[in-house]
Structure formats: C-alpha cells, structure tokens
LOLUM-201487 format. One line per field, with one value per residue (C-alpha): y, z, x; residue in one letter. Coordinates in nm, 2 decimals, always signed. Each point is the difference from the previous one (the first is absolute). Layout:
% residues N
v [Y:...] .
w [Z:...] .
u [X:...] .
residu [a:...] .
This chain:
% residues 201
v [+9.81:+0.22:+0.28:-0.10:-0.08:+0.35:+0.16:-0.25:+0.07:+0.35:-0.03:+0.28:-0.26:-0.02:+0.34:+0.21:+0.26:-0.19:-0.02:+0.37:+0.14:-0.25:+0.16:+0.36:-0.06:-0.17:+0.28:+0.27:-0.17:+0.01:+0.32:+0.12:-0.20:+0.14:+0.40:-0.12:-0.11:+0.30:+0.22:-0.28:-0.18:+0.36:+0.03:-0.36:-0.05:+0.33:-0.28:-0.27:-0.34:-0.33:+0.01:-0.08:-0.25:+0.14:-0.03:-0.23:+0.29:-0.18:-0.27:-0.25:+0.02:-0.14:-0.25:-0.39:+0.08:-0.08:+0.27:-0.08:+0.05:+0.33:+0.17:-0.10:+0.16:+0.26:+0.10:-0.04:+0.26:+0.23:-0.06:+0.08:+0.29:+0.16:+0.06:+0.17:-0.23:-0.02:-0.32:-0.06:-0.27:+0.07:+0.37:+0.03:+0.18:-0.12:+0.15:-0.15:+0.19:-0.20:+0.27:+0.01:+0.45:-0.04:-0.21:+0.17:+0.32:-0.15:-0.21:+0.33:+0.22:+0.15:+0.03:-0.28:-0.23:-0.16:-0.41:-0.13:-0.25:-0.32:+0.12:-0.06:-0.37:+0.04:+0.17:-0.24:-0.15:+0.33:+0.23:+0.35:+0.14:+0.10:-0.22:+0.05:+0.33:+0.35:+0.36:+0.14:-0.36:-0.10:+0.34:-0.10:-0.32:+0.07:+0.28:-0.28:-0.24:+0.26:+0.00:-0.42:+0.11:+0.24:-0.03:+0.01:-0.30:-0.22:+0.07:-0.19:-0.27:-0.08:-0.33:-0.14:+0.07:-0.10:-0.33:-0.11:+0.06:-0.18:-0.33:+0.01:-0.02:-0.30:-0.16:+0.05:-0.19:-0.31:+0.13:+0.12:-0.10:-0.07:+0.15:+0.06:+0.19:+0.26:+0.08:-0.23:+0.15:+0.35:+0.01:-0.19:+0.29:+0.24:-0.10:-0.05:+0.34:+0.17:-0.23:+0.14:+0.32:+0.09:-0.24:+0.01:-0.42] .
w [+8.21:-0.20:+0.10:-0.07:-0.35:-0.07:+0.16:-0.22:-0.34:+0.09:-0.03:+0.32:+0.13:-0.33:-0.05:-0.07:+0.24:+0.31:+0.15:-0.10:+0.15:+0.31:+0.04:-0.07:+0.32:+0.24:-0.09:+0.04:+0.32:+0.14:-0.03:+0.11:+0.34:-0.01:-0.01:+0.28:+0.23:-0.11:+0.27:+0.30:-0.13:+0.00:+0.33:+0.09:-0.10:+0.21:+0.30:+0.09:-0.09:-0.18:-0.39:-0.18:-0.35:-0.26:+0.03:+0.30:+0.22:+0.35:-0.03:-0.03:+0.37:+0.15:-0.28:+0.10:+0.37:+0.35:+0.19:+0.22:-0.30:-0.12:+0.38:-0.01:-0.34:+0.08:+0.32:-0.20:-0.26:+0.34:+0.15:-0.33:-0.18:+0.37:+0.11:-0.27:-0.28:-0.35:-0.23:-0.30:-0.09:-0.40:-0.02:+0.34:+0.28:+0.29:+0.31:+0.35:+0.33:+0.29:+0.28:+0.16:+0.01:-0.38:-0.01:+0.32:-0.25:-0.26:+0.21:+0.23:-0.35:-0.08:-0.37:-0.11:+0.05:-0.29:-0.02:-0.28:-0.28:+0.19:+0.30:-0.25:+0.05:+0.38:-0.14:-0.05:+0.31:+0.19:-0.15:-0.06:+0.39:+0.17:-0.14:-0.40:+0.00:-0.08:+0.00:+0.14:+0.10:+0.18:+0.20:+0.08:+0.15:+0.18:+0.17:+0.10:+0.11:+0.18:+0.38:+0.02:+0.00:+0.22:+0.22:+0.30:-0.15:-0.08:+0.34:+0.15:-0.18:+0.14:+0.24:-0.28:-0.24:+0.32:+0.12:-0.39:-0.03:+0.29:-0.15:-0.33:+0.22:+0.19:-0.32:-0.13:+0.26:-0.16:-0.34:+0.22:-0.21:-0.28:-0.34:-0.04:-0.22:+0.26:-0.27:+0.20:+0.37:-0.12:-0.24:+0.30:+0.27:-0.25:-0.06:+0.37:+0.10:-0.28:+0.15:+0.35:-0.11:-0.28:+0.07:+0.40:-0.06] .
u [+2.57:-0.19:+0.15:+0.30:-0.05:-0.14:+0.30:+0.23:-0.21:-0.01:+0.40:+0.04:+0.26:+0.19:+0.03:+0.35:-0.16:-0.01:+0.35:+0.07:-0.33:+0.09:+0.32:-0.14:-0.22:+0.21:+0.26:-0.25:-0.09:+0.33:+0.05:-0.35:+0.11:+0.38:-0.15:-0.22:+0.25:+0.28:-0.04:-0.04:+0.33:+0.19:-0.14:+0.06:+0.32:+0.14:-0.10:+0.26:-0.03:+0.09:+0.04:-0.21:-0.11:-0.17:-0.38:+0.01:+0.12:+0.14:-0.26:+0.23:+0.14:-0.29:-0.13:-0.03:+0.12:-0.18:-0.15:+0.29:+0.27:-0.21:+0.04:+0.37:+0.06:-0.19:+0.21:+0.31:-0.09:-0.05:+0.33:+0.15:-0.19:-0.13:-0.37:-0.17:+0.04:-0.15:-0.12:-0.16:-0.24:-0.05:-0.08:-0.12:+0.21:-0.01:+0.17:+0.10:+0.03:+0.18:+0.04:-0.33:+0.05:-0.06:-0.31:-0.16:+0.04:-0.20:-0.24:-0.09:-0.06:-0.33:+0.11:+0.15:-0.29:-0.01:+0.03:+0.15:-0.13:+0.05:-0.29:-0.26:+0.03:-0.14:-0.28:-0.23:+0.07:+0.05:-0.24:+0.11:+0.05:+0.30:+0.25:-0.07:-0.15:+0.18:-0.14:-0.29:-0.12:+0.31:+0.01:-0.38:+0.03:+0.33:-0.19:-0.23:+0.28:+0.21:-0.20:+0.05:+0.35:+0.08:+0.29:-0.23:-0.23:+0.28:+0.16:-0.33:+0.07:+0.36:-0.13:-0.14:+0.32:+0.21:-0.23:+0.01:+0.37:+0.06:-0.22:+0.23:+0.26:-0.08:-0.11:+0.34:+0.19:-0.06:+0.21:+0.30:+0.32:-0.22:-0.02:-0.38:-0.29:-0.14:-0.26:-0.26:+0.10:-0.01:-0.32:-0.18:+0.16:-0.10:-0.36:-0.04:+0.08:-0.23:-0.32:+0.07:+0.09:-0.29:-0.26:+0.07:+0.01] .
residu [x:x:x:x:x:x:x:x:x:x:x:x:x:x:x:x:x:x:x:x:x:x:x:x:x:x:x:x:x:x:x:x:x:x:x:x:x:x:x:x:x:x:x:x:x:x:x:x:x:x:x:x:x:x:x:x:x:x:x:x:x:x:x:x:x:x:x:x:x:x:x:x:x:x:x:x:x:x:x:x:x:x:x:x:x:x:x:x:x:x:x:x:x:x:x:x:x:x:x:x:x:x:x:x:x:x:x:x:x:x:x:x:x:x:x:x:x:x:x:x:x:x:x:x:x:x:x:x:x:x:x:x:x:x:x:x:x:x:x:x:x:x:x:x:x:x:x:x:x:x:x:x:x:x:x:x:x:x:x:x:x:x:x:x:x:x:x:x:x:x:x:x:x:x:x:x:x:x:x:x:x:x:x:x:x:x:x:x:x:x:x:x:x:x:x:x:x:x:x:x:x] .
C-alpha cells in the first residue's frame, strides 16, 4: 500500500512521458526481434508451406485441437505442400521432414547436433547426457554409447525382441475390432525388453 502511494505522489503514472516512452520501447523491441529473425524468414520462406498471420506465424492450425486433430492437420499440410515443409510459431521456424531419407540425413549427422530451445525442459529431469548435450560432450558420450549398439550386440538380443513381441501380441487379442490406446501395451513391451536387455532381468 505504501508503495503504491509513493509511486502515485511521485506522479511516474501521471506523466505525459509514459505512453510515448512505452511505445518508443515496444517499437524498438519489435524491430530488435524483426532484424533477428531477417535472414531465417528469407531462408524460411524459400521452403513450402501454409501462409501465414502476422506475428502468430502458423500457430493457429494446431490451437484448441486434440492430439488426434493436430496429427490429422498435420498430415494434411504434407499431402498438400510435400515432405519438407516449413511453419512458423511467432518468429520461430520450424521445419517438418516426412520421408524418413531426410531425417536419417540429419539424425546420422556429426555436425548438426545441436537440440533446439525446447530440450532444455528434459534437463532437469535428464541431466545433460546424450539426449541434451551438443559438442565436444555429445561426441564423448556417444563414443561411450556406441559398443551397446553394435549391430552384432543387438543381433543377441533378437529372442528377447521376438519372445516380447510375441507377448504384446497375445495381449492384444483381446482389443481385436476395438479402437484402443496402445500407449499401456507398448510402454509395458518397451520397458520389458530394456530390463532383459540392460539389466539381464
């Protein structure tokens, strides 16, 4: 209460500067952001896509929707603009790669490595391994990671990736000509398989 009869008496609120100097920053702002982003909307607009709203980019598409709607939407902007297609969410570009040649090219590269801004929510949860890391520390603990999977290692494992397969299976039978959530059947599989594999469980 105090504090706000200083700032009142003190007539900051009141003053014929305020809503020009406001405007003076947000404008500055603005274009501080828009030089920014220049040369990745040149580049991103040379990429095929939906149009897109000022400031809100492609956002839009996918706002109030079900994952279910988001996937759909999603799969119609690739039948219609191909499989290399571009979005924007605000002033960030974001690109989409459906034919699996594209994104084995940038998931097998040794240069770009680096995880975007969104990774850093894992980290507290994930630490900063394999997953998060970039540079010098990700080429470290990939060397590490590398030997558990060889092609020869992971060829061992094939009864236990065929005998765990074959339990999903049978647990499935139930939800023949059912719509379902295989969420539960496959994280179950999945953890299964990573006990018997890594811990030998």
């Amino acid at each position: 209460m105090a504090v706000e009869q200083i700032l009142q008496s003190s007539g900051i609120f009141s003053s014929p500067l305020l809503l020009p100097l406001l405007a003076i920053v947000t404008l500055l702002t603005a274009v501080h952001f828009w030089q920014l982003s220049r040369r990745e909307r040149k580049l991103g607009d040379l990429l095929p896509g939906p149009p897109t709203i000022p400031i809100v980019g492609n956002a839009h598409y996918f706002l109030n929707n079900t994952n279910h709607e988001i996937f759909s939407k999603a799969m119609d902007i690739i039948n219609c603009y191909g499989h290399v297609v571009r979005g924007w969410v605000g002033h960030k570009l974001l690109v989409g790669l459906s034919d699996p040649r594209d994104v084995e090219l940038i998931l097998g590269s040794h240069v770009h490595i680096d995880k975007s801004d969104e990774y850093r929510f894992f980290e507290p949860w994930l630490g900063n391994g394999l997953l998060i890391s970039t540079g010098e520390k990700w080429r470290t603990h990939r060397k590490l990671i590398a030997p558990a999977f060889h092609m020869n290692v992971l060829r061992s494992f094939m009864p236990t990736f065929n005998d765990n397969s074959r339990y999903v299976i049978k647990r499935l039978t139930k939800e023949v000509g059912k719509e379902f959530d295989c969420h539960d059947y496959m994280s179950e599989a999945t953890v299964d398989i990573l006990l018997e594999t890594a811990m030998g469980s």
